[in-house]
C-alpha positions as CSV (number, residue, x, y, z in Angstrom):
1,X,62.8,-19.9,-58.5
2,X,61.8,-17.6,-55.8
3,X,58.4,-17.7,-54.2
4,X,56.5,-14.4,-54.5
5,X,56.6,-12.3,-52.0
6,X,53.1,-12.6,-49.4
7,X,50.8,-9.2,-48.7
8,X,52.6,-8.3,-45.6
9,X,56.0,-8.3,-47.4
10,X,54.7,-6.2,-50.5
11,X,53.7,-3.5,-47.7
12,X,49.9,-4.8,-48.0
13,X,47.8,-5.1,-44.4
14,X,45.4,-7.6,-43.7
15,X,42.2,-6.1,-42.0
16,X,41.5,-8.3,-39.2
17,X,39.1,-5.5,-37.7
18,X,36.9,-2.6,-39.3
19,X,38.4,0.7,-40.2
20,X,37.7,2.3,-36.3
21,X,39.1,-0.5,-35.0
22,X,36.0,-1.6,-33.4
23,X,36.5,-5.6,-33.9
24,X,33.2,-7.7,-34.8
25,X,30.0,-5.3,-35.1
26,X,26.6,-7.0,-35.3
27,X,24.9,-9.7,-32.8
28,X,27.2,-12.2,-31.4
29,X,24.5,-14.5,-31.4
30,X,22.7,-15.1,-34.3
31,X,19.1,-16.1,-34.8
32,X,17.6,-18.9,-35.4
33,X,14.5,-17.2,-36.6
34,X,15.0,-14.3,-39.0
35,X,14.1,-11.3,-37.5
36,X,13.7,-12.2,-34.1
37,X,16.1,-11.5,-31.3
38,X,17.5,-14.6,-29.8
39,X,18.3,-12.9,-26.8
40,X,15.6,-12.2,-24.3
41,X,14.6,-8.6,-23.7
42,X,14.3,-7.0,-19.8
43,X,10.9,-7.1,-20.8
44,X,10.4,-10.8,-22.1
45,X,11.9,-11.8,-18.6
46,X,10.1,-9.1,-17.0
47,X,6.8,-10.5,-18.3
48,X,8.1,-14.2,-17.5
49,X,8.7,-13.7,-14.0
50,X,5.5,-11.5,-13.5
51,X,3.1,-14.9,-15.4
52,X,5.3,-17.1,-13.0
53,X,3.8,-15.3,-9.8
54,X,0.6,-15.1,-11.2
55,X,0.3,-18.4,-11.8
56,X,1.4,-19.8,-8.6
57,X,-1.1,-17.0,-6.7
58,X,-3.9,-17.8,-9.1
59,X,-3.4,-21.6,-8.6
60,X,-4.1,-21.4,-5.2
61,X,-6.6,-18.9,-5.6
62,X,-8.5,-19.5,-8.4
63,X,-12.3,-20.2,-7.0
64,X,-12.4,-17.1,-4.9
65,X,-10.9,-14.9,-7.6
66,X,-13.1,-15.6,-10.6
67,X,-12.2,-14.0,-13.9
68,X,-9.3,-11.7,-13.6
69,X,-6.8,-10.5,-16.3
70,X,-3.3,-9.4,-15.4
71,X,-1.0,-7.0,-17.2
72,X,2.0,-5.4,-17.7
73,X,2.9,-1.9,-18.6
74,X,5.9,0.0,-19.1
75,X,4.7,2.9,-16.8
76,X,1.4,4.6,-15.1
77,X,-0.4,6.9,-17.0
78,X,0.0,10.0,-14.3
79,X,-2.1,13.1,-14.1
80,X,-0.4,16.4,-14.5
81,X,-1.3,17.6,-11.0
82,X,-0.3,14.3,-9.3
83,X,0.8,15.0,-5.8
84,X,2.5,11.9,-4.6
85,X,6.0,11.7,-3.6
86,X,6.2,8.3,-5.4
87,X,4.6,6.2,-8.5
88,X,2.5,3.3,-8.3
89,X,3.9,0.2,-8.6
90,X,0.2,-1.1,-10.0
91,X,-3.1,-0.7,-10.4
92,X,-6.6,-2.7,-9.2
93,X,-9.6,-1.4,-12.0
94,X,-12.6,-3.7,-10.6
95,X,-14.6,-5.4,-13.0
96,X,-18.6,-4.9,-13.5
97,X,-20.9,-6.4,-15.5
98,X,-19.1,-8.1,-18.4
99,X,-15.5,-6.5,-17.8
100,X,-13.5,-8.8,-15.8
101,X,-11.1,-7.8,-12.9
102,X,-7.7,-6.2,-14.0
103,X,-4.4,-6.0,-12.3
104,X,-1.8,-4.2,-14.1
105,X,1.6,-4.0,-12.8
106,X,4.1,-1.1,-14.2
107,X,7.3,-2.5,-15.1
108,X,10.1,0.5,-15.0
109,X,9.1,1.7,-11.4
110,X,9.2,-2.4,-10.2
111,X,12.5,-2.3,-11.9
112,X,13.7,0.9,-10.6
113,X,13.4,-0.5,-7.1
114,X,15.0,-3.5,-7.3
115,X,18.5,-3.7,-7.0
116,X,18.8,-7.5,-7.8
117,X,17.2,-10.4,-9.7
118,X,16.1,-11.7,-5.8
119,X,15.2,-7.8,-5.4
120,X,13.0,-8.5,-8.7
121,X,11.6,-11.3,-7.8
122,X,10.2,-10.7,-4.2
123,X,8.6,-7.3,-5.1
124,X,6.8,-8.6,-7.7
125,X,5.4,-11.2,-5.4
126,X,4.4,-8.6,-3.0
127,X,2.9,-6.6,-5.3
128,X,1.0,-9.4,-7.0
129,X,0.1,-10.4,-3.4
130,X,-1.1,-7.0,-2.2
131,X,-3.4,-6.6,-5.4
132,X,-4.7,-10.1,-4.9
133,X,-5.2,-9.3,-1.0
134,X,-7.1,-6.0,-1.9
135,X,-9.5,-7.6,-4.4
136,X,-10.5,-10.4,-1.6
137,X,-10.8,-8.4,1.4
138,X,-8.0,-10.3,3.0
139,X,-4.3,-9.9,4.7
140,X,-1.6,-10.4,2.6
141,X,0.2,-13.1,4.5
142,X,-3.4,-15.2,4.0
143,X,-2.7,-14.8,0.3
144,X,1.1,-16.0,0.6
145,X,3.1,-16.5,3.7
146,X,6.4,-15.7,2.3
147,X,4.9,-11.6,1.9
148,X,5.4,-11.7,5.9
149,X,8.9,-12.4,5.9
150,X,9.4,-8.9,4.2
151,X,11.9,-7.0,6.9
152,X,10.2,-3.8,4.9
153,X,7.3,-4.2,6.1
């Protein structure tokens, strides 16, 4: 008795990929929560790296600073007739009364001038620094030392 003859040998493909040829489509990592990515956004590590700094400054800060929130924000908020050559890497809104202290740090133009994760990481210090500088009324190397070994400056 002969055996019967396999898809390939009736003529018959197996698909192996999609029709475009494509391969797999969809996450190649799949989540262990339902609706959340288990893959870190820019952002997430963006905002990770940014609470990391502020938490080390504000650690060794924290009686002269008083109440002060930090954020983070895509981009400034620019006026139409803004005359500046380039964009703010953050911004210090002084609290009064009630309203706390704010720093907010702008994400993309951080990002846009760092060419590396080291790039990253060192000009969020700075800028962190500088803000935290500016609202005591002191030097930036005071703040943190490691700000002075910036060849940039």
């Amino acid at each position: 008795m002969a055996d019967a003859p396999t898809g390939e040998q009736r003529g018959v493909r197996r698909r192996t990929r999609d029709r475009h040829g494509r391969g797999m489509r969809g996450p190649a990592v799949m989540p262990r929560v339902p609706g959340t990515p288990e893959l870190r956004t820019a952002r997430d590590r963006f905002d990770d790296l940014v609470l990391a700094v502020v938490t080390e400054v504000e650690e060794r800060w924290k009686e002269r600073l008083g109440l002060v929130e930090y954020a983070v924000e895509e981009t400034p908020q620019l006026p139409d007739d803004w005359g500046e050559a380039s964009v703010p890497l953050s911004s210090l809104v002084r609290g009064s009364g009630s309203r706390p202290t704010r720093i907010v740090l702008f994400r993309r133009p951080i990002e846009h001038r760092a060419e590396t994760r080291t790039d990253l990481e060192a000009m969020v210090l700075t800028v962190v620094v500088e803000q935290v500088a500016e609202l005591l009324g002191i030097a930036p190397e005071d703040v943190d030392p490691r700000v002075a070994d910036d060849p940039d400056d």
